[in-house]
C-alpha positions as CSV (number, residue, x, y, z in Angstrom):
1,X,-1.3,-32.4,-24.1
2,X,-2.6,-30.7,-27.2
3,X,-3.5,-27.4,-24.6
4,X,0.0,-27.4,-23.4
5,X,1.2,-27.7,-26.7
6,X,-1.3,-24.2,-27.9
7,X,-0.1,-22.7,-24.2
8,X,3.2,-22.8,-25.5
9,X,3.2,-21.3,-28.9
10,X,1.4,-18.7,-27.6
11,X,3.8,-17.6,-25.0
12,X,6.6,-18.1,-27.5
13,X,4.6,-15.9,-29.9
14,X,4.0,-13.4,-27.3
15,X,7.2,-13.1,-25.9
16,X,8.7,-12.8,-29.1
17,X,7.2,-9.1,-29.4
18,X,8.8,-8.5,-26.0
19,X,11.8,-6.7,-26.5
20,X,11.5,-3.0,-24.3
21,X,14.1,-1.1,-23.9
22,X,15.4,0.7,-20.5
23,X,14.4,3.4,-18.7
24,X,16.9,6.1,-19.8
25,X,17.2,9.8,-20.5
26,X,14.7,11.4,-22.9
27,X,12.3,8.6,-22.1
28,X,8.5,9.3,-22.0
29,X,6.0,7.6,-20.3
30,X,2.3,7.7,-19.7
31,X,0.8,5.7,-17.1
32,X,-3.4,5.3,-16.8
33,X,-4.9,3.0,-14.2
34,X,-7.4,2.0,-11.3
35,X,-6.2,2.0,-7.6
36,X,-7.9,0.2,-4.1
37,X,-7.5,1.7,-1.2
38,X,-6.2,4.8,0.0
39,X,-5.7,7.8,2.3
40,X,-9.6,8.9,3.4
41,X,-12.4,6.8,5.5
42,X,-11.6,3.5,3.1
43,X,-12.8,1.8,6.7
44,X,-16.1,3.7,7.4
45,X,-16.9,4.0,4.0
46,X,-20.4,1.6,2.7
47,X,-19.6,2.2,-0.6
48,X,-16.1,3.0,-2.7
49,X,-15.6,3.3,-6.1
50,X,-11.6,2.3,-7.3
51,X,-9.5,5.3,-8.1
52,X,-8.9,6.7,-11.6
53,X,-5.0,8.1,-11.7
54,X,-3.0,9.4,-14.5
55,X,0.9,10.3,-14.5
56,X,3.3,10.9,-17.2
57,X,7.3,10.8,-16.6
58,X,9.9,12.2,-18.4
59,X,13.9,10.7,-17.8
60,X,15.7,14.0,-17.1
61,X,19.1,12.9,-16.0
62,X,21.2,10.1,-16.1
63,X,23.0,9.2,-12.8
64,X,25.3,7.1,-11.0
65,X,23.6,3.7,-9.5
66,X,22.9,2.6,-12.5
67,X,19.6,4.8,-13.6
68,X,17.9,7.8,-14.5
69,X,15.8,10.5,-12.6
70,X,12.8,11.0,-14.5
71,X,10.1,14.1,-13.3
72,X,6.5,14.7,-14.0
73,X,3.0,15.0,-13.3
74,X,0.2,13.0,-11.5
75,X,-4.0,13.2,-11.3
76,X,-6.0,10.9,-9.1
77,X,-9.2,10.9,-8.1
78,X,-11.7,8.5,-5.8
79,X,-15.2,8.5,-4.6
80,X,-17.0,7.6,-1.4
81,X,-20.5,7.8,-0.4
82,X,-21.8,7.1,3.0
83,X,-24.6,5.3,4.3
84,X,-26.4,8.5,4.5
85,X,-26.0,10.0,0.8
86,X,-23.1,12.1,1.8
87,X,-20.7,11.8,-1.1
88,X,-16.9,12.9,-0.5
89,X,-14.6,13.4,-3.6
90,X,-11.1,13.4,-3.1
91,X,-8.2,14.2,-5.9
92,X,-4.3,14.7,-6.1
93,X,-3.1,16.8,-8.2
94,X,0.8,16.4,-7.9
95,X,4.6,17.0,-9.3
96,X,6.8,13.3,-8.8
97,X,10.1,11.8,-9.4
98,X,11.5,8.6,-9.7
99,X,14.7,7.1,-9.5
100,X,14.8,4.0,-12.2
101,X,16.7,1.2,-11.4
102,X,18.6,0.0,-14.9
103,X,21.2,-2.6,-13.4
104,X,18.9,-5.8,-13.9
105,X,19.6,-7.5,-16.7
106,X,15.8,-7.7,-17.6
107,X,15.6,-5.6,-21.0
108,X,11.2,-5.3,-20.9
109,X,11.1,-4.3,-16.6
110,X,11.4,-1.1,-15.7
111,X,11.7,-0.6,-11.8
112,X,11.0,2.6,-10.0
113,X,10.9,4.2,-6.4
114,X,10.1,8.1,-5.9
115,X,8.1,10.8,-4.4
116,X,5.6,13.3,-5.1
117,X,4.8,16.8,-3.8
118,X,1.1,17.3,-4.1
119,X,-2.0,19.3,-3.8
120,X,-4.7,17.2,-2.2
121,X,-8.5,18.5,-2.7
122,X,-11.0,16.6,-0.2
123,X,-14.7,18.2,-1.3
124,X,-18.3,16.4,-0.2
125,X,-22.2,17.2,-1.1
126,X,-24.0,16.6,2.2
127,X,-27.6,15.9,2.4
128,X,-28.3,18.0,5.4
129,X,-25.5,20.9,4.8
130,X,-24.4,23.0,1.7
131,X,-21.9,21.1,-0.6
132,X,-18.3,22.3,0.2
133,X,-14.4,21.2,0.8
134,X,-12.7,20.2,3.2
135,X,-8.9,19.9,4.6
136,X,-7.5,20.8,1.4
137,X,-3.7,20.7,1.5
138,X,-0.3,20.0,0.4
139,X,0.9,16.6,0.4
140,X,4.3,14.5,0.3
141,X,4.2,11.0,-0.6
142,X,6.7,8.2,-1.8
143,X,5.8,5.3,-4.2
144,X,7.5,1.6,-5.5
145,X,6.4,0.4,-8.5
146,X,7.4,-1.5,-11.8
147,X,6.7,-1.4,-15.2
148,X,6.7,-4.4,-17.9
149,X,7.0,-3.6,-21.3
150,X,5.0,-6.2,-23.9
151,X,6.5,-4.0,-26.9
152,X,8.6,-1.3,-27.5
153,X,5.6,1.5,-26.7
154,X,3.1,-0.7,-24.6
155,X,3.1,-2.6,-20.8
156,X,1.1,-3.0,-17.9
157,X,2.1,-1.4,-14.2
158,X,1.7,-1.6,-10.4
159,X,2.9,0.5,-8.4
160,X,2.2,0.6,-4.2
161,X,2.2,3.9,-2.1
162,X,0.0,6.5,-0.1
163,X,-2.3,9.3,-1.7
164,X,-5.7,8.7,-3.9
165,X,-4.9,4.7,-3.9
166,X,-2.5,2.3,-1.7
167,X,-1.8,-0.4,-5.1
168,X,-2.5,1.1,-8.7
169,X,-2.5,-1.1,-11.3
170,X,-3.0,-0.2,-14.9
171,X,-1.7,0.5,-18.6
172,X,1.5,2.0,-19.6
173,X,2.5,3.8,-23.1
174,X,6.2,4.6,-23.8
175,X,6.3,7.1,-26.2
């Protein structure tokens, strides 16, 4: 009972710093996470290290829905290495937007959908052959996600979609 009791408090006491605001025009955003999965030999892969990605957002215009469009900039990048010692590197570098969803009535969530124009760099260090790329191109790519805010500046995120991971989860700072 007395655990229930502390349980409590604490959520009260949390919650009570929990007062985000929307996602709205001259909004800035910084998003820094881990990802599983993704677009490159996840299956044939022995061993995979989780994607690093970084993306900022600014909210550009407010339109009709209710929401704002925000635009901005991505970085991923993820590792494999083979059975063999070949290791393959693959990174995003990329230009997004997002479409933010403000009709819920939930002040600290912050709900997203978009897509993202990309340059996609695939490189590898062989054992047998020179180190090199390879199939570097452009890339398109459309992502959900979500955002919830635990004060005014700071929240967590997930977000689901193709390119350097298939669920990134991490930090986000509002600034």
């Amino acid at each position: 009972m007395k655990k229930s009791f502390v349980y409590v408090v604490i959520a009260l006491f949390i919650t009570s710093f929990a007062n985000g605001q929307e996602f709205k025009q001259g909004t800035s955003v910084i998003n820094v996470g881990f990802g599983l999965g993704g677009s490159y030999n996840t299956v044939e892969s022995l061993s995979q290290r989780p994607s690093i990605s970084a993306s900022y957002e600014y909210g550009m215009w407010d339109v009709p829905g209710p929401g704002v469009v925000s635009l901005g900039g991505y970085l991923g990048h993820k590792s494999y290495k083979f059975d063999n010692n070949d290791k393959w590197n693959y990174t995003i570098l990329g230009v997004r937007g997002a479409y933010h969803y403000n009709g819920l009535e939930i002040d600290d969530l912050d709900v997203y959908g978009g897509a993202m124009l990309s340059y996609n760099m695939l490189s590898y260090d062989n054992t047998y052959y020179a180190a090199g790329t390879y199939g570097n191109e452009l890339g398109i790519s459309a992502f959900i996600g979500g955002r919830w805010y635990f004060t005014d500046n700071f929240g967590a995120y997930a977000e689901l979609g193709f390119g350097v991971a298939n669920l990134s989860i991490g930090v986000a700072l509002r600034l």
